[in-house]
N, C-alpha and C positions, 0 to 999 in steps of 0.2 A: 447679306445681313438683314433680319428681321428686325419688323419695324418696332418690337418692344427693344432687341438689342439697340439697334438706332440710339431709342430713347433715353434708354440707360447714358450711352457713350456719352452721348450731348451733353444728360444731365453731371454725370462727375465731370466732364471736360469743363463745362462753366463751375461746378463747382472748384477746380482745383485755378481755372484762371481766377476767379474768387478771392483766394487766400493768398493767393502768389502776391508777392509786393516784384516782381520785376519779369520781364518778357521769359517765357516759357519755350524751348528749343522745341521741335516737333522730334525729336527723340527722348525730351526729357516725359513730354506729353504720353507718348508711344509706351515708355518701359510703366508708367507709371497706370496704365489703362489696360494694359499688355495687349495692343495692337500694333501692327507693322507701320511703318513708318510713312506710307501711300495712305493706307487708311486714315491714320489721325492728320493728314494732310488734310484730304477730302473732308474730314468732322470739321476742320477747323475754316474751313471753306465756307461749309455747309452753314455751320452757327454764323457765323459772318453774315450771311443774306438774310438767315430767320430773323436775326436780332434787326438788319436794318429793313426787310417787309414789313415786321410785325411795329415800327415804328418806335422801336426802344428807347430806352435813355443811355445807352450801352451802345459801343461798338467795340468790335474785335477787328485790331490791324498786326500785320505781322512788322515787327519794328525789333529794330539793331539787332535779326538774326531768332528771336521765337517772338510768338504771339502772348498779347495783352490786351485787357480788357482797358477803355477809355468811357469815359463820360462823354456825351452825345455834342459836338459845338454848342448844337443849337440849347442844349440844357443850361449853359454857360450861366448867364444868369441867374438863375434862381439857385447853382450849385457856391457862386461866389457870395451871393446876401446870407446864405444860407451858413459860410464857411469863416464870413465876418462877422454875423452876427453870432457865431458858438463861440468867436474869438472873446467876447468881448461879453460873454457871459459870467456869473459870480461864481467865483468856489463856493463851495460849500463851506458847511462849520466840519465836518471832516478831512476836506483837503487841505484848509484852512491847521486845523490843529495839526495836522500829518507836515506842514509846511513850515512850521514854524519850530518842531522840533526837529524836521531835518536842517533847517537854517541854522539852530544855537548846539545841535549836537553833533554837523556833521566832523569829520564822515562816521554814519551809521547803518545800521543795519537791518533790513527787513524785522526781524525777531525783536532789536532793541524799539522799533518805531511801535510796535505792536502792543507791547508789554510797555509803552509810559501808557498808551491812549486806552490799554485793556481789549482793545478787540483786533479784530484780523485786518492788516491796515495793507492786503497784497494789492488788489483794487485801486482804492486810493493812490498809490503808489506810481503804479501803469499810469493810470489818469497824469496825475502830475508831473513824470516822462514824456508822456505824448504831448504834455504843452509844453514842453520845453522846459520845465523850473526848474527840475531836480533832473540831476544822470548819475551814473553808474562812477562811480569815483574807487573805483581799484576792486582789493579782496581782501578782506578778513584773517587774518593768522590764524583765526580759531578751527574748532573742527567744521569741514565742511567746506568751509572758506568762500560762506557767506558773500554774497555781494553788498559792496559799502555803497552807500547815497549821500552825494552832496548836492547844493545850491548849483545851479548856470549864472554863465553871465548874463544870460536872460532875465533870471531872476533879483539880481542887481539892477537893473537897466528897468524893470517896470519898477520896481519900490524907488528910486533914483539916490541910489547909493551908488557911493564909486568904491567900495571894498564890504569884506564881512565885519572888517574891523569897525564899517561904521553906522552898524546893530546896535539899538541900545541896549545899553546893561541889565543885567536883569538882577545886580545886586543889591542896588534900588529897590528894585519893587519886589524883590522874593526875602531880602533883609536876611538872618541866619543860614536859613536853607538856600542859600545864591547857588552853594555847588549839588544840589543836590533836585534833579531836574522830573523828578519820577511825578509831580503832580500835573496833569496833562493841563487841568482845568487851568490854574495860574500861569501855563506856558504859552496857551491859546490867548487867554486875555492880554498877554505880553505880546506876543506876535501879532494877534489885529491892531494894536494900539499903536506898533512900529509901523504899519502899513500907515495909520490916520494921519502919523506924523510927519510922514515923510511923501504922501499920495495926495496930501490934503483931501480934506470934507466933502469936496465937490465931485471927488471920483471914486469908484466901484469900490467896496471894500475889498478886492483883488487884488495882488500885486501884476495879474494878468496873464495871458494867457499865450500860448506857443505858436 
């Protein structure tokens, strides 16, 4: 093996431990770089000493059966301040809006969340699954059959609600138009305001974070 090959292997090998969210078989490694099974042993070896020579923040161990990439012990620290402090960072005025009509219209739909707020709300979305507020709540009968988004009990539990039923109204404050939820702007203003009321003044305009 030539040492540009070498470098290739290495390089998609870390890449594909990268993306992996779970330990990677050294066959699954193997078919996927289409080398034999010795070989991506010795790569997987081999990365293993560069990463801990070269003093990385990264290590590669083989665990429950294929290899995974880890965060260094010693990084430990500044990975947890690092992972409290993003916890405990402000939504946006986008997640925010995106959050507050998947609360009063769930379950909804990628397209319907899109079309109240007018723009492309896939992003946003992701974002607010990966903290936990919003999940996947079934499919859609339509064509397609769309994935539907509702609220977690996560997202109950930061606003310190004990149900959806204990949202407030929004016929109050939208008066005629109460069933009719297509103004983002009025829906946002109602959903930060459920947060003040029930997070009090003293905490993040968040209902928080995953």
């Amino acid at each position: 093996m030539t040492d540009d090959v070498q470098r290739h292997d290495t390089g998609a090998l870390e890449a594909l431990l990268f993306v992996s969210d779970e330990p990677l078989t050294s066959s699954v490694i193997a078919q996927a770089l289409e080398l034999d099974r010795q070989t991506t042993d010795r790569l997987c070896e081999r990365l293993t000493k560069t990463l801990e020579d070269r003093g990385s923040g990264l290590v590669l161990r083989n665990v429950a059966g294929g290899w995974r990439l880890f965060t260094h012990p010693d990084t430990q620290t500044s990975v947890e301040r690092f992972i409290l402090s993003s916890r405990q960072a402000r939504l946006t005025k986008a997640s925010l809006e995106t959050l507050a009509i998947v609360a009063y219209k769930q379950p909804v739909t990628r397209h319907q969340v899109g079309s109240i707020r007018g723009v492309n709300s896939d992003g946003v979305l992701r974002a607010l699954t990966d903290r936990g507020l919003i999940e996947e709540a079934g499919r859609d009968e339509g064509p397609g059959r769309p994935v539907l988004y509702g609220t977690t009990p996560q997202f109950l539990e930061r606003l310190g609600l004990p149900s959806l039923a204990a949202l407030p109204s929004l016929a109050p404050l939208l008066g005629a138009g109460a069933g009719d939820l297509g103004d983002a702007s009025d829906l946002v203003v109602h959903g930060e305001d459920a947060q003040d009321q029930h997070a009090g003044a003293d905490r993040p305009v968040e209902p928080g974070d995953g």
